[in-house]
N, C-alpha and C positions, 0 to 999 in steps of 0.2 A: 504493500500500500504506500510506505512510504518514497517508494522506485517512484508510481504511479504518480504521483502528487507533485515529486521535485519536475517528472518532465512535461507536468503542466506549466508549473510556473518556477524561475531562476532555477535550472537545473544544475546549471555553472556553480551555485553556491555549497551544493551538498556534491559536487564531484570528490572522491578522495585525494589525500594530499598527495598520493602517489601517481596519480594521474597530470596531475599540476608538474608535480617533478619531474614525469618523463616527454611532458610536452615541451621543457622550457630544454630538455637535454636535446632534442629533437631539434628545438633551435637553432642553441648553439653549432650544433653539429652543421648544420644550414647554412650555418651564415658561412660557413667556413671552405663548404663547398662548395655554393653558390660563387662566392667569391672568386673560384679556380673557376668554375663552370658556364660562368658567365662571360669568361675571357676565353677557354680554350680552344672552342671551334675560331674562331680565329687567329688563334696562336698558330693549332694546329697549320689551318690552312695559310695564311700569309705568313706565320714565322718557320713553319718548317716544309713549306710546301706539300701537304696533303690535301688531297681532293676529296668533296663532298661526298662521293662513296665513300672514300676513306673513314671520315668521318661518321659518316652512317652505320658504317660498318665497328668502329671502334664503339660506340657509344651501344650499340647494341649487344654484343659483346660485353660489355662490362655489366649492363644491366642483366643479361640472361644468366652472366654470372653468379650475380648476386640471388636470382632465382632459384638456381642449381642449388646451392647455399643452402637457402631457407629451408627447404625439405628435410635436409639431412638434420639442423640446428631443432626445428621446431619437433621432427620425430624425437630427438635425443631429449630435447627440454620433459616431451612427457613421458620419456621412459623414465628419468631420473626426477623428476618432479621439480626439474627447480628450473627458474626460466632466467631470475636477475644478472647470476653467472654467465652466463650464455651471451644476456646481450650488453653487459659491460665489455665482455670480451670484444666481443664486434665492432664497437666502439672504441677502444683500446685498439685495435686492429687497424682501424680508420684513420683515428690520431696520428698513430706511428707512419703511417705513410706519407702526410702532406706536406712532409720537407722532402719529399721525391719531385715533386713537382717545381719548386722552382731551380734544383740543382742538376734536372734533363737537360742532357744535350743534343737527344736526336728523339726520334718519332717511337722510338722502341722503349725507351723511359716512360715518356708518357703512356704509353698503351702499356706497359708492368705496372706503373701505379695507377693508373684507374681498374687494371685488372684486382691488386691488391685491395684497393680501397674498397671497391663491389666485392668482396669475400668478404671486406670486416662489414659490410651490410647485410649481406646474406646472412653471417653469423646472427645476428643484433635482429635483424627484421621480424622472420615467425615468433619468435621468446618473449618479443616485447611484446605484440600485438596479441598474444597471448596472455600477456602478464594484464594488461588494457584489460580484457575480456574477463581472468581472474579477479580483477580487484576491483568492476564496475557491476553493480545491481543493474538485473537485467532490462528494465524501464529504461533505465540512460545507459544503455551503448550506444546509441545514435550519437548523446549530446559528449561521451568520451571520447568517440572516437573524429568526431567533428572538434571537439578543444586543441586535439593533437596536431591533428592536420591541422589547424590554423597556426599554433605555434610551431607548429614545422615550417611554414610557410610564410609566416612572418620573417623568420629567417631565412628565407628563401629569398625576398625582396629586399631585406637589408645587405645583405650578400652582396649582391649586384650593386647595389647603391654603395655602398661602402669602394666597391672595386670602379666606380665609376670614379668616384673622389682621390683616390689613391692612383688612380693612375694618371689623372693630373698632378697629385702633386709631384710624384714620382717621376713625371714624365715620358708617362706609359711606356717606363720599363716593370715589364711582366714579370721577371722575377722578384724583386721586391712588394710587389703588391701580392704574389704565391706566398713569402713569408708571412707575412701579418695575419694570412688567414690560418697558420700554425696554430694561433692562440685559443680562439675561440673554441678546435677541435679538441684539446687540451683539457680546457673550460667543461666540455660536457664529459669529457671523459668522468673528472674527477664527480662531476654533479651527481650522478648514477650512482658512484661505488657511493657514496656517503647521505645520500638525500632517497633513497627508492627502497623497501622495502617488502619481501616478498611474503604471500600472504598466506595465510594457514591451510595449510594443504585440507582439503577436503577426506571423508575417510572412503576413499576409492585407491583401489589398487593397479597400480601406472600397469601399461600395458607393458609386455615384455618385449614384444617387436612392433611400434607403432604402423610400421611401413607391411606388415604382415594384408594376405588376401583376407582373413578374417576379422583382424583390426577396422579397414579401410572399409570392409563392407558396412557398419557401424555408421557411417555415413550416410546422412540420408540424403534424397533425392532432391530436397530444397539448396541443398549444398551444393550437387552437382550441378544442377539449374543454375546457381550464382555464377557457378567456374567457367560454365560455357557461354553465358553471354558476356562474360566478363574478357575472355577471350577473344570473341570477336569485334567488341568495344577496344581492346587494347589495340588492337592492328589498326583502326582509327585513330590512335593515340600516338603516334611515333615522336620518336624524342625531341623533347623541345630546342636542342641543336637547330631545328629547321628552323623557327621561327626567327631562332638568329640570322642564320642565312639568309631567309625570306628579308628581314629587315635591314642586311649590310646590301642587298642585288637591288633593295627599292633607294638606295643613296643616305643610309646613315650613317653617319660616321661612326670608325673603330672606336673610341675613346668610348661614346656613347650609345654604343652595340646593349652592354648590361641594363640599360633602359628598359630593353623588352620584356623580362625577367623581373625588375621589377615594376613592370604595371602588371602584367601576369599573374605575378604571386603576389600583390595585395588585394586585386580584384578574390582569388583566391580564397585569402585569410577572412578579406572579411565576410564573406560567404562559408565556409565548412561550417562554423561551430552553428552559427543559424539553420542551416539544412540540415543538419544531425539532429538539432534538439526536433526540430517540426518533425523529423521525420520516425521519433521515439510517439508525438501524437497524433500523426493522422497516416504512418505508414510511409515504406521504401520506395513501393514501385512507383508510383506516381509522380513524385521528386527524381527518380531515378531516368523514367520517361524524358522529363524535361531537361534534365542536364545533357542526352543525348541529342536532344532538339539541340540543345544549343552547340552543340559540340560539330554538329551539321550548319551552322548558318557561319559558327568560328570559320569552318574549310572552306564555305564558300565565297564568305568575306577575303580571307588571306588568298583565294587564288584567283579572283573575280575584281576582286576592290582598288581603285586606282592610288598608286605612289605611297607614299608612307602612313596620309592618313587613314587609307585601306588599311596598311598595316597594323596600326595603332588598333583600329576599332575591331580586327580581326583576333589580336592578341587579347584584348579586354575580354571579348567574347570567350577565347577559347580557357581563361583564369576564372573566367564564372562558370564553365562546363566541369574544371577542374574542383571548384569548391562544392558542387550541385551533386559529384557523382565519387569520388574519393574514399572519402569517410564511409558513405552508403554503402559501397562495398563491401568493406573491411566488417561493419554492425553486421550486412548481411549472415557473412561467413562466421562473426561469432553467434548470431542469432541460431545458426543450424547445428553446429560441430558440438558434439557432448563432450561437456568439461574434461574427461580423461585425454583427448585428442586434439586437443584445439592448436597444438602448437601442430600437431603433423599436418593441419587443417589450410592452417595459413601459408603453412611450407607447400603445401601440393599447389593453396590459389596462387602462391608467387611461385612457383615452376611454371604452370601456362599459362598465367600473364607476361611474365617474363619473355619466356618463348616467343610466345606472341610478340612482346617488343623486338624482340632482335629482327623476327622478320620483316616487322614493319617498318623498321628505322633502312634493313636494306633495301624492303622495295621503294623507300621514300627515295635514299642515295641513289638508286639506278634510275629512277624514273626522274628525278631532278639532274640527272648528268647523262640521259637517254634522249629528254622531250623537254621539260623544264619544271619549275617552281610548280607553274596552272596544274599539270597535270598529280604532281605529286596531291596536292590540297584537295584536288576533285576526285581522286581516287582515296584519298582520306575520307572524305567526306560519303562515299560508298559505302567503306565499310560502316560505320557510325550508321548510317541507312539500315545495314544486314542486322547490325546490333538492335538498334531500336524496335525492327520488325519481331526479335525472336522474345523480348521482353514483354512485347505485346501478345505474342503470342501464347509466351508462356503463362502471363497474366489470365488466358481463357481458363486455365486450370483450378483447380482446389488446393488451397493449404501448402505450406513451405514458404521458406524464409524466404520467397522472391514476390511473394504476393504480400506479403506483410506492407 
């Protein structure tokens, strides 16, 4: 009753404090990534000469990495019952890499440490979103998992903006603006081990092989339902690399590339935690519906819309697709997965979302360096089409976490 009650009114006030502390760790970590990520595709491409495949290809790569990851980390968290370890570890993993980045000197550095980096995510990823799921009444997992994502996101936009500032003063030397962002990674390191703590284990007996054909069956159909339209949503999704692209091909300047990243990820932030909490009282799919709509007019905007303020109103677009449909995910799959599983839960949805990213990010790179930009956005915008159609579709059914 008292779940019920908070996600009528200020849900945000009875979140637990451990959800507060891994959203702000989620930040940190963000800002510090963002800050590299918001410069690389261009590094990449103008400072080491790689091509937009290239980069399509590396970025996918590193994220399907990260997916790989999650499977193994989130079966392991509920064999052993414990998730904090798990994704401090990840985090720790992450930290320790991002002085690789500014001390690269060829294209092979960079591609080891975004491969490193996406392993200490993988680690970190199922454990936490599990721990989310563990230490959140089940009334507000919408509005938990929407808190996170917007504090991830928040720094997600500071990031860029930070890196936009720094590299004037710097004098858009890339390496020292790589350093600074060392800090913050650091920062959440330490936040986790000392501020998050893990919650009393329930009196359920951890499975002995999560990843087992009897374990997995334990899954129900609402769950796979999530995973599969969530798959062909991601292939719509391909990595936000392009929009940088998209934004340096319409005449923005280098300096002010991290711009798009952050209008992006504040449209973003301030959207998740509000679509989470609405969507704990009136329901997923409907919210979920709409953020695909918009995830369709983003594609069309960015491949249709003229010069930069196409661009602009295209990226805005695609940071309120991302706040609308994120979070709703994530409740989704813990709404379905039974608490013994949940971490092998999140590990399976990030193996084919994942997946899914890599392919799309390479059909993006081939069809941007095959035909151009247009086509890349209007074949995005296809998929996000397929997607939407099978959510409706599945919508005709009875009961399961996707109708919710």
């Amino acid at each position: 009753m008292r779940a019920k009650t908070a996600a009528r009114t200020g849900s945000w006030r009875v979140l637990p404090a451990g959800i507060w502390a891994l959203g702000f760790v989620s930040m940190l970590m963000d800002v510090s990534s963002e800050m590299i990520h918001a410069l690389l595709p261009i590094y990449l491409t103008a400072g080491l000469g790689a091509s937009a495949l290239a980069v399509g290809v590396i970025e996918g790569i590193a994220e399907a990495t990260a997916a790989i990851t999650k499977v193994f980390s989130g079966a392991l968290s509920d064999r052993i019952g414990r998730r904090k370890e798990l994704a401090a570890l990840g985090y720790g993993l992450a930290a320790l890499t991002k002085p690789v980045f500014p001390l690269a000197s060829s294209l092979g550095w960079v591609v080891a440490a975004r491969f490193v980096d996406r392993v200490g995510k993988g680690i970190r990823g199922a454990p936490r979103d599990a721990l989310i799921a563990d230490l959140t009444p089940e009334g507000l997992r919408g509005a938990a998992f929407g808190l996170r994502q917007s504090l991830d996101t928040v720094g997600a936009f500071i990031g860029p903006l930070a890196a936009i500032g720094l590299m004037a003063l710097f004098a858009d030397d890339f390496s020292k603006v790589f350093w600074v962002a060392v800090i913050p990674a650091f920062l959440a390191l330490a936040l986790i081990l000392t501020a998050v703590h893990e919650p009393p284990r329930q009196d359920r007996r951890p499975p002995r092989n999560p990843l087992s054909r009897a374990e997995l069956a334990q899954l129900p159909p609402g769950y796979w339902a999530a995973v599969a339209v969530s798959a062909v949503f991601t292939l719509a999704r391909f990595s936000e690399a392009f929009l940088i692209l998209r934004a340096a091909e319409a005449g923005l300047a280098a300096a002010l590339v991290p711009l798009v990243l952050v209008g992006m990820n504040l449209v973003y932030a301030l959207a998740a935690y509000p679509v989470g909490a609405l969507s704990d009282r009136i329901g997923r799919r409907g919210l979920l519906v709409a953020g695909l709509a918009l995830l369709i007019l983003a594609d069309l905007v960015l491949a249709l819309g003229p010069g930069l303020w196409g661009v602009a109103v295209g990226v805005l677009i695609w940071g309120l697709h991302m706040g609308a449909t994120q979070g709703l995910l994530s409740a989704l799959v813990a709404d379905a997965a039974p608490a013994p599983l949940r971490g092998t839960a999140f590990g399976l949805f990030n193996l084919v979302t994942g997946g899914a990213l890599l392919l799309a990010s390479v059909i993006a790179g081939a069809l941007w360096e095959g035909i151009g930009a247009q086509a890349t956005f209007l074949t995005g915008a296809l998929f996000a089409a397929l997607a939407l159609a099978g959510v409706l579709w599945l919508g005709r059914g009875k009961g399961g976490a996707a109708h919710r």
